[in-house]
Backbone as JSON, one array per atom type, in Angstrom:
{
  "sequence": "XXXXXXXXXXXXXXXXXXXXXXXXXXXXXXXXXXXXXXXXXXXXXXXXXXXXXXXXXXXXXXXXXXXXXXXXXXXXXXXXXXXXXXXXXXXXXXXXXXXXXXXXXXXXXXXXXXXXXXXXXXXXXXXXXXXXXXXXXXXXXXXXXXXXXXXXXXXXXXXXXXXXXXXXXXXXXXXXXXXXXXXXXXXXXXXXXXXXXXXXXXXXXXXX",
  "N": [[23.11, 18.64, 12.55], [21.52, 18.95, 10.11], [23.04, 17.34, 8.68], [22.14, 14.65, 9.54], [19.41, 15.1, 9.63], [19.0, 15.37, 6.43], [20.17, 12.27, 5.89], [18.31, 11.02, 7.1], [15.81, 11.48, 5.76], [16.54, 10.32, 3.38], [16.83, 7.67, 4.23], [14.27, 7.14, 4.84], [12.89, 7.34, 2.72], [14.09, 5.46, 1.24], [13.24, 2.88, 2.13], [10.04, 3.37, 2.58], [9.55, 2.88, -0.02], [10.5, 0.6, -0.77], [8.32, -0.94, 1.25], [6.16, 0.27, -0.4], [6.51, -0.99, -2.29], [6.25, -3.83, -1.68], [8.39, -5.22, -0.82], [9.12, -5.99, 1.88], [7.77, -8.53, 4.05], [4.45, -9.14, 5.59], [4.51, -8.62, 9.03], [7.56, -8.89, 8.56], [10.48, -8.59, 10.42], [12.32, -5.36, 11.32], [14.91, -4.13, 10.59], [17.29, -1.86, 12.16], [20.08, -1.83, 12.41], [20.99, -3.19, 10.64], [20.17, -1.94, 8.08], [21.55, 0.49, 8.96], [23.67, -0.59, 8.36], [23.84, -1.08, 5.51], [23.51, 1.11, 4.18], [25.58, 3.05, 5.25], [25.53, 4.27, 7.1], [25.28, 6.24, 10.44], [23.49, 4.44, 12.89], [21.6, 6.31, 14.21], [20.52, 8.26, 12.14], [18.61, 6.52, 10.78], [17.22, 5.55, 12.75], [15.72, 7.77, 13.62], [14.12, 7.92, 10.23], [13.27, 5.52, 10.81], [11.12, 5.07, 12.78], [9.53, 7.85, 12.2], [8.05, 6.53, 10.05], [7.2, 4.52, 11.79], [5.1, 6.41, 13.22], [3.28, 7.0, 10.77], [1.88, 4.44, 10.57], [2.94, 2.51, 9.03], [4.59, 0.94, 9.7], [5.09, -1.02, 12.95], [6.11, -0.81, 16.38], [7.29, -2.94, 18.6], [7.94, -3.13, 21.01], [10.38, -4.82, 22.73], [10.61, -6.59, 21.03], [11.19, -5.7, 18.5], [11.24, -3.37, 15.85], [8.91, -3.42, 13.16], [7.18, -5.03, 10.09], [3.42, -4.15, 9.5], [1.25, -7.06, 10.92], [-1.64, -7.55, 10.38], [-5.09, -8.67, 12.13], [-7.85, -10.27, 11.47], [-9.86, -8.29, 11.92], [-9.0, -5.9, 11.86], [-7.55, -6.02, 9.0], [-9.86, -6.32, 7.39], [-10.99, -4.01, 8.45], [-9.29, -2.15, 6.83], [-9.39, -2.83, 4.31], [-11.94, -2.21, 3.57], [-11.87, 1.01, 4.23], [-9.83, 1.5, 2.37], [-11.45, 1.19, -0.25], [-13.84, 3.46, 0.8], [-12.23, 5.2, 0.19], [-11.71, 6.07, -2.34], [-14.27, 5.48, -3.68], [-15.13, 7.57, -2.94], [-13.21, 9.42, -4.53], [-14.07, 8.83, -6.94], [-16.66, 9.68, -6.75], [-16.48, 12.45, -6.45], [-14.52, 12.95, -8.59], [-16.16, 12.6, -10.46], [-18.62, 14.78, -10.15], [-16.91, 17.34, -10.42], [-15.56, 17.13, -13.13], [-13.19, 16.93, -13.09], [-11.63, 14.64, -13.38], [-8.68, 13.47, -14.99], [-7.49, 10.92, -16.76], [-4.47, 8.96, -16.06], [-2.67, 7.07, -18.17], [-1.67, 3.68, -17.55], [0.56, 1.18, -18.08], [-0.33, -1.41, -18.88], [0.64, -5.1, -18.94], [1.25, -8.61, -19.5], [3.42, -9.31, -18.17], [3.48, -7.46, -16.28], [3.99, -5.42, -13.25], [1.46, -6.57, -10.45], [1.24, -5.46, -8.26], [2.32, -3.25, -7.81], [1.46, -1.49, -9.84], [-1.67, -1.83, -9.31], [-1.07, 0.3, -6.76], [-0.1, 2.43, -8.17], [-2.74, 2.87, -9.86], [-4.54, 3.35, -8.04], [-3.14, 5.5, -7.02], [-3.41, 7.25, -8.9], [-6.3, 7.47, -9.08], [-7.12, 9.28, -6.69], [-5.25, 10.84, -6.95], [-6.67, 12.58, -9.01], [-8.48, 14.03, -8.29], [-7.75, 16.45, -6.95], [-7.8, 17.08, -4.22], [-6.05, 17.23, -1.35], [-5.96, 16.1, 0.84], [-7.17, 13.78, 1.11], [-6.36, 12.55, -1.41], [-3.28, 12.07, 0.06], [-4.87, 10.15, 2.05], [-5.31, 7.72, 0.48], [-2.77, 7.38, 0.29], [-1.41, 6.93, 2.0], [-3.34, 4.41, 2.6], [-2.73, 2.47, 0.77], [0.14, 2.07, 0.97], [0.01, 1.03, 3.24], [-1.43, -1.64, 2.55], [0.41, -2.91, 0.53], [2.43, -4.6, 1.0], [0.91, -6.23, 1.73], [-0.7, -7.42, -0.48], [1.43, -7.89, -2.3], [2.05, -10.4, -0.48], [0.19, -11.87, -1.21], [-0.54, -12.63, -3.46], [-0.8, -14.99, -4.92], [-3.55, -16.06, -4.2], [-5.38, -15.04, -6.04], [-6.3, -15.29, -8.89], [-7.01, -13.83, -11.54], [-6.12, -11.64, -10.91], [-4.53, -10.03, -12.58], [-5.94, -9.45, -15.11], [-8.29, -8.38, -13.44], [-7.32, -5.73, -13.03], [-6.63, -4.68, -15.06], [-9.43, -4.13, -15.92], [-10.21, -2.37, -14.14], [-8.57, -0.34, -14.65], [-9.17, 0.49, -17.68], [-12.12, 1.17, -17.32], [-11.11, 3.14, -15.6], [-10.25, 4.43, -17.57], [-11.79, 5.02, -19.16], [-13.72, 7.0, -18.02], [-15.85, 6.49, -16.67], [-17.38, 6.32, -14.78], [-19.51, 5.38, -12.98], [-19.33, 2.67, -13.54], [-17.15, 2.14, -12.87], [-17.24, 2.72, -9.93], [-18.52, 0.6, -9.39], [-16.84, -1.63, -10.11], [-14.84, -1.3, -8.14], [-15.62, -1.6, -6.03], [-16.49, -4.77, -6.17], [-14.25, -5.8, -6.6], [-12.79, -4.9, -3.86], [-14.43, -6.33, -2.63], [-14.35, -9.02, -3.11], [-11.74, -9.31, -1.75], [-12.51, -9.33, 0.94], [-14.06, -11.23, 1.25], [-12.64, -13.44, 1.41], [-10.72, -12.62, 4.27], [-10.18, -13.89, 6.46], [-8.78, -16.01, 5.14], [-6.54, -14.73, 3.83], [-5.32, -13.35, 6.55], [-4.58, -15.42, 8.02], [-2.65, -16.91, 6.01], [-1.14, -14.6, 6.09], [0.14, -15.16, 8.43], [1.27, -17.76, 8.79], [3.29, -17.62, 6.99], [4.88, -15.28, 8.28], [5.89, -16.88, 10.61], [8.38, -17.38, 9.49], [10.32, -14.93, 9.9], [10.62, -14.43, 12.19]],
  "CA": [[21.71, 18.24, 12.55], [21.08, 18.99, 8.78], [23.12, 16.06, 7.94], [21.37, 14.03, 10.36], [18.35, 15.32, 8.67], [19.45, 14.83, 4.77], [19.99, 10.44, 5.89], [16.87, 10.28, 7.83], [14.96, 11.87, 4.78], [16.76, 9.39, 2.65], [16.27, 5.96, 4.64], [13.03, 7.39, 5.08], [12.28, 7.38, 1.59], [14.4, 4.49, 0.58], [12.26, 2.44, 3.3], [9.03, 3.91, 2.4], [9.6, 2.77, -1.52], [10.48, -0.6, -0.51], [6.94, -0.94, 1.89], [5.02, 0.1, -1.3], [6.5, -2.35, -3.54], [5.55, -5.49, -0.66], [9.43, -6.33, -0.62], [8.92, -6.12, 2.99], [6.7, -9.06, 4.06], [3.99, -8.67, 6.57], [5.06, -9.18, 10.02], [9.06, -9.28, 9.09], [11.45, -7.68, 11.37], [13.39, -4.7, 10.15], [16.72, -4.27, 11.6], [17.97, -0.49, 11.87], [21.58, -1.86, 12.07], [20.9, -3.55, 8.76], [19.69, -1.1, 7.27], [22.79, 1.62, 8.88], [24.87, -0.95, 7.56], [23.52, -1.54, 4.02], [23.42, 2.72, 3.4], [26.71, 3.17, 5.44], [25.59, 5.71, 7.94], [25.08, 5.95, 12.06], [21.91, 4.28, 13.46], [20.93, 7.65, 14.48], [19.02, 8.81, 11.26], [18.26, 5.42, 10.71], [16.19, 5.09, 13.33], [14.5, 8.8, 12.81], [13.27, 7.74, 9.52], [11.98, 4.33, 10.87], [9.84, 6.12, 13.85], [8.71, 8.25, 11.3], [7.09, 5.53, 9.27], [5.68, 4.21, 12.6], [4.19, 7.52, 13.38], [2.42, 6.56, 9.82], [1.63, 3.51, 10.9], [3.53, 1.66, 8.22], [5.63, -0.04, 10.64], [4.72, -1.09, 14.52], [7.1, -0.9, 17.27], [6.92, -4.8, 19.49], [9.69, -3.09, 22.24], [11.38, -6.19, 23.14], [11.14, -7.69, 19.82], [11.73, -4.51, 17.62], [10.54, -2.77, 14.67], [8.27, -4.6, 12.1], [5.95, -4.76, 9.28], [2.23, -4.92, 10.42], [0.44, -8.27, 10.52], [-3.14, -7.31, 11.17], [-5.93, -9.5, 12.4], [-9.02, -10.3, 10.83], [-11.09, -7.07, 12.15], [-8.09, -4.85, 10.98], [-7.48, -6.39, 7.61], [-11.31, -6.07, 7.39], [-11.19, -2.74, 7.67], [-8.27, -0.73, 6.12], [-9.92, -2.7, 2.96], [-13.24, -1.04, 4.21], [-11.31, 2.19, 4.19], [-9.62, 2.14, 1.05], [-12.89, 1.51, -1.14], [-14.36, 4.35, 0.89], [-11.97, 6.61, 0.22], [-11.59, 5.41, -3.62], [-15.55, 5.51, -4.25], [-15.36, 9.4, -2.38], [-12.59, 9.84, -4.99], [-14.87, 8.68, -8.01], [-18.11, 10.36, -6.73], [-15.76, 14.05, -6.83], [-14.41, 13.34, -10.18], [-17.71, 12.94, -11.55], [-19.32, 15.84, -9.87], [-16.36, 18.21, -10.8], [-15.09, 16.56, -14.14], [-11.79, 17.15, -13.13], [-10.78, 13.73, -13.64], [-7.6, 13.4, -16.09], [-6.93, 9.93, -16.44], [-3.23, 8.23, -16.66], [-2.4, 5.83, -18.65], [-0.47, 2.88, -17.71], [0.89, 0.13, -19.05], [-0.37, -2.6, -18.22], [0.7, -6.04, -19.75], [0.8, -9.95, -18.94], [4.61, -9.21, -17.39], [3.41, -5.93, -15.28], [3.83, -6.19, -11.61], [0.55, -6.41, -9.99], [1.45, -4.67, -7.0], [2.95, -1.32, -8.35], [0.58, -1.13, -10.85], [-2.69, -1.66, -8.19], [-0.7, 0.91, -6.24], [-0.17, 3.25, -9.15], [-3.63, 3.14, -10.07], [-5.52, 3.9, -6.84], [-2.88, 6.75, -6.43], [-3.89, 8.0, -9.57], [-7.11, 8.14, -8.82], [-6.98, 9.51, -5.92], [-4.6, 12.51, -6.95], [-6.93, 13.53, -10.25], [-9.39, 14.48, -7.43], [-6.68, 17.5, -6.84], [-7.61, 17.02, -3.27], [-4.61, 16.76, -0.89], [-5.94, 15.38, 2.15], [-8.1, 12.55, 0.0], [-4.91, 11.5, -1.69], [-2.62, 11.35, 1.14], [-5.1, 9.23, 2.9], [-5.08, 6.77, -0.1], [-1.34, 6.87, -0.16], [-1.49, 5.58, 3.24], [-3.58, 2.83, 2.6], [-2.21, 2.16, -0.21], [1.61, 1.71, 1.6], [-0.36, -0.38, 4.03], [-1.82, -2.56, 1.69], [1.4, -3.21, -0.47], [2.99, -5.97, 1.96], [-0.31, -7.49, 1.72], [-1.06, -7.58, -1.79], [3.03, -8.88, -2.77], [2.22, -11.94, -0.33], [-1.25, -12.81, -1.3], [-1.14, -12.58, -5.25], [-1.24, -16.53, -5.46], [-4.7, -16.13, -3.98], [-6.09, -13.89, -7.08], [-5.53, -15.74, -10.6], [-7.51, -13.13, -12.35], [-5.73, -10.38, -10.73], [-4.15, -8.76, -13.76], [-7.41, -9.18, -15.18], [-8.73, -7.55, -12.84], [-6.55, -4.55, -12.66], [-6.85, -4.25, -16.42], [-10.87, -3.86, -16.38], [-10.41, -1.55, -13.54], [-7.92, 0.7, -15.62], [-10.17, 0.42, -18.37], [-13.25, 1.71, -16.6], [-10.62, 4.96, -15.39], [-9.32, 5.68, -18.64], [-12.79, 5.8, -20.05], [-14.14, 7.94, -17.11], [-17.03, 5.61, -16.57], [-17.37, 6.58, -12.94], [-20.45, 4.39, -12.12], [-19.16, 1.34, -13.7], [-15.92, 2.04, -11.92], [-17.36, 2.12, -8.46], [-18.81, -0.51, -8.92], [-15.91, -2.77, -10.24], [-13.76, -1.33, -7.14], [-16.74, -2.41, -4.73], [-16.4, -5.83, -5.85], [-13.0, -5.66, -6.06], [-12.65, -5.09, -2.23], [-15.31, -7.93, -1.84], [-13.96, -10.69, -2.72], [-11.15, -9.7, -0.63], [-12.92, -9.23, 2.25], [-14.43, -12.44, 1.43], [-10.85, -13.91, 1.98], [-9.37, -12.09, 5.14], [-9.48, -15.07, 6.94], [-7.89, -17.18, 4.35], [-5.23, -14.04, 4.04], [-4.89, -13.17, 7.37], [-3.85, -17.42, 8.12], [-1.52, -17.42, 5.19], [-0.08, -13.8, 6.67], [0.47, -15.59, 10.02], [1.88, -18.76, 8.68], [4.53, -16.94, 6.73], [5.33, -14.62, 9.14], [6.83, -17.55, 11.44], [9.91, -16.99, 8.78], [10.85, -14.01, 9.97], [10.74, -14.65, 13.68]],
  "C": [[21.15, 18.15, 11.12], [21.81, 17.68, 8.49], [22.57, 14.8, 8.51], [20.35, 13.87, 9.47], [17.85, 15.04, 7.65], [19.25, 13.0, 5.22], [18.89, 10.17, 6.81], [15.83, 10.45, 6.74], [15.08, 10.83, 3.89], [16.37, 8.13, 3.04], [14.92, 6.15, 4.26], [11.99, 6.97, 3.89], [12.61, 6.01, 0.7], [13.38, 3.13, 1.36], [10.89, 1.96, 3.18], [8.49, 2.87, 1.05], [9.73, 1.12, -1.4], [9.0, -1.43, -0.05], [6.18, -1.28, 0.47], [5.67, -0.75, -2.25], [6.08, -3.75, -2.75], [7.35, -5.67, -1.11], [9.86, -6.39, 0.89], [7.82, -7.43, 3.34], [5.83, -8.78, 5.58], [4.62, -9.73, 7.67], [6.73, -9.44, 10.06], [9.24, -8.11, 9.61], [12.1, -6.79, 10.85], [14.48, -4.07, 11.21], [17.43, -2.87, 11.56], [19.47, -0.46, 11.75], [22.02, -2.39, 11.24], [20.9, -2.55, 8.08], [20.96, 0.07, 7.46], [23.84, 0.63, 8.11], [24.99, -0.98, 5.76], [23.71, 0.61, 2.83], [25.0, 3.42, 3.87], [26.64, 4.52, 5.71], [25.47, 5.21, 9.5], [24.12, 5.23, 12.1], [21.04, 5.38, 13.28], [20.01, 7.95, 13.63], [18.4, 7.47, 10.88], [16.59, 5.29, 11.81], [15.25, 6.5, 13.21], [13.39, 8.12, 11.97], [12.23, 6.25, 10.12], [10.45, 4.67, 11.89], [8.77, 6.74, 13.06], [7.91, 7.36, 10.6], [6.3, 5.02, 10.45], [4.75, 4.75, 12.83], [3.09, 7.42, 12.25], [1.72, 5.09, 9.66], [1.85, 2.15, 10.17], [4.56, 0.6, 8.7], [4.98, -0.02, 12.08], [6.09, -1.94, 14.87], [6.79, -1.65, 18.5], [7.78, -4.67, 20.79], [10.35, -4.36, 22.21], [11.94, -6.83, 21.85], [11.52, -6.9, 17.95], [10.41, -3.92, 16.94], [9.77, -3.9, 13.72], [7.09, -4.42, 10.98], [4.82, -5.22, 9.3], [1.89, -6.26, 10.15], [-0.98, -7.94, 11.36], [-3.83, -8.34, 11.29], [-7.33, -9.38, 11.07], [-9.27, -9.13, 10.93], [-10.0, -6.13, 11.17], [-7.91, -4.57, 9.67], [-8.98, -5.35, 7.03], [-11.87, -4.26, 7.05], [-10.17, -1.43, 6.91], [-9.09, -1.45, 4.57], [-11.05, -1.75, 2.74], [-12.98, 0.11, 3.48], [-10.33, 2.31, 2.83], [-10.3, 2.19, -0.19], [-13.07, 2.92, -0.58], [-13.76, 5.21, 0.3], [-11.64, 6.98, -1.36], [-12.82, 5.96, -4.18], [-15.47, 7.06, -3.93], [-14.76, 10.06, -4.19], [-13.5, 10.29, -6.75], [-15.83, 9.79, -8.03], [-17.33, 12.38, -7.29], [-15.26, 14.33, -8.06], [-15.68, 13.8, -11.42], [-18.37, 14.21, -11.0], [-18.2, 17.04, -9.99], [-15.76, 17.83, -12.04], [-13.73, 16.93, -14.17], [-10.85, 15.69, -13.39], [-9.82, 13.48, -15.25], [-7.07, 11.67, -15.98], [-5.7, 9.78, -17.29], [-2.81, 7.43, -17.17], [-1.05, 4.92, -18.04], [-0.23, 2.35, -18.37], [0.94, -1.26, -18.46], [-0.34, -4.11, -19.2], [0.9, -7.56, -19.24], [2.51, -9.84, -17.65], [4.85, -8.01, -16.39], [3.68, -6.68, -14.17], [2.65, -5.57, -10.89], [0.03, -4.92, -8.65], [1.92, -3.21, -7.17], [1.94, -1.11, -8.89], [-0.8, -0.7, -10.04], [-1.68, -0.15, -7.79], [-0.8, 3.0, -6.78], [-1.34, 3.83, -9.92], [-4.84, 4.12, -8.81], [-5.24, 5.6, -6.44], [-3.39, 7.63, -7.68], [-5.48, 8.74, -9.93], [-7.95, 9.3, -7.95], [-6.41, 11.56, -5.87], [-5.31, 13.35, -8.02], [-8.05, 14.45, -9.44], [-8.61, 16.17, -6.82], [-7.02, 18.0, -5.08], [-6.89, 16.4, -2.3], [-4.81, 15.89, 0.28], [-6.35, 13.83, 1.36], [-6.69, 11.71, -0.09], [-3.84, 11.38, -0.74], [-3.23, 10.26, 2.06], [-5.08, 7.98, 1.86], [-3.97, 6.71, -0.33], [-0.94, 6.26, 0.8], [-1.97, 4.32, 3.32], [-3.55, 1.98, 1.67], [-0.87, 1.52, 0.01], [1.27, 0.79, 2.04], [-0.86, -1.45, 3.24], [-1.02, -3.19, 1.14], [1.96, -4.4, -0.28], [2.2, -6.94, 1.46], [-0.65, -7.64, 0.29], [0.06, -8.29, -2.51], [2.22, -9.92, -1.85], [0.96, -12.35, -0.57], [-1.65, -13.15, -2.65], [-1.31, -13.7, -5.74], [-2.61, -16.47, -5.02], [-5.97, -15.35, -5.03], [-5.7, -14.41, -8.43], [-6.04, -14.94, -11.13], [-7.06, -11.8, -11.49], [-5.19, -9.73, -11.43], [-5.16, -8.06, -14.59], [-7.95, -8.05, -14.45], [-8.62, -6.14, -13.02], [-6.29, -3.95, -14.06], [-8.79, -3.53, -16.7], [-10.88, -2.51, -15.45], [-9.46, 0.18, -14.26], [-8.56, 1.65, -17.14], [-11.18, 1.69, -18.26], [-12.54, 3.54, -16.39], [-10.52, 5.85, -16.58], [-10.87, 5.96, -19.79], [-13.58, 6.42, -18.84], [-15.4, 7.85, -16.69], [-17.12, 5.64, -15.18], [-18.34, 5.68, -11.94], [-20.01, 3.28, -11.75], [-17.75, 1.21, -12.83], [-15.84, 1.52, -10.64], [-17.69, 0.84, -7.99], [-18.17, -1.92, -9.35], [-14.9, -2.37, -8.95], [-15.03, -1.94, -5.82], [-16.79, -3.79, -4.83], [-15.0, -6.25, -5.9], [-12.5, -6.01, -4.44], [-13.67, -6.74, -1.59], [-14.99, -8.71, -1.85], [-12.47, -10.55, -2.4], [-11.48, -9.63, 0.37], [-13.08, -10.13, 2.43], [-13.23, -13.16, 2.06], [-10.1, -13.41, 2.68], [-9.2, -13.26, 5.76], [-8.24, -15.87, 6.34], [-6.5, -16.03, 4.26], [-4.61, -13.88, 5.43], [-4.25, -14.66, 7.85], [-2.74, -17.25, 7.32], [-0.82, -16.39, 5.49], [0.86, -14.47, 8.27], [1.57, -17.04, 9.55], [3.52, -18.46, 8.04], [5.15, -16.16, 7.65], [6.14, -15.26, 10.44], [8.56, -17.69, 10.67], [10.77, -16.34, 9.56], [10.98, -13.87, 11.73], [11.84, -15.55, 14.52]]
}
């Protein structure tokens, strides 16, 4: 059972790491006998770790038609963005009212990758808050997001931009101006779930 244990921890994580980079796209299929074949173990922990990620809701289980990486609707989209401002702006409002915020520097440059970096940032804000529940819930919607942010980055030409002013704003601990570059941030994707959620659906006949 421990070695069971040990390759379910591992897919689990190798899996996981994949999700948050978006080299999963939304809505593809993920194949547990791919995946035992590609690590060169049973199914068995294989499928552990993938359960586990559904249980996190990083994957949904279609019975008939398997395992897969979500494709949400409008309302859904709609709101995990919702929900990761909220829990972002919470993050801000606690730094500033305990000055515990330590900001990280990245490195952000014209050849960064958008998607780690976003990813890397949110979690960092998230964790200077040294509250555990907080940042696990932005590491969740942060995973969930990841898919979606790799296939939509042609829809954002000023997204490095972006993700540079918002870095900016952290590393000088400007907490107002922060919230309120991640509030429009989320807006003008909200503005565009339609137009994302369509171009998630149209791609997603790939993988079917």
């Amino acid at each position: 059972m421990d070695a069971i244990h040990s390759k379910s921890v591992f897919v689990y994580r190798q899996v996981r790491r994949a999700l948050r980079s978006g080299s999963y796209a939304p809505g593809q299929r993920i194949d547990p006998a791919r995946l035992a074949a590609e690590f060169k173990i049973s199914p068995t922990p294989v499928r552990f770790a993938l359960y586990r990620l559904v249980g996190e809701a990083l994957i949904v289980d279609h019975a008939r038609s398997g395992l897969h990486v979500p494709l949400l609707t409008e309302v859904a989209l709609r709101d995990l963005y919702d929900w990761m401002e909220c829990l972002l702006l919470m993050a801000c409002d606690i730094c500033a009212a305990t000055a515990t915020a330590k900001p990280e520097p990245l490195e952000i440059s014209a050849d960064g990758d958008p998607v780690v970096l976003t990813w890397q940032l949110f979690d960092a804000i998230a964790r200077a808050t040294s509250h555990t529940c907080l940042h696990q819930a932005v590491k969740q919607a942060n995973d969930r997001l990841a898919p979606i942010r790799r296939a939509t980055q042609g829809l954002f030409e000023r997204g490095l931009e972006e993700l540079s002013e918002l870095h900016r704003l952290w590393q000088a601990c400007d907490m107002p101006a922060l919230k309120s570059a991640l509030g429009e941030y989320h807006e003008r994707r909200k503005q565009l779930v339609p137009s994302i959620v369509a171009l998630l659906s149209d791609r997603s006949d790939y993988f079917h």
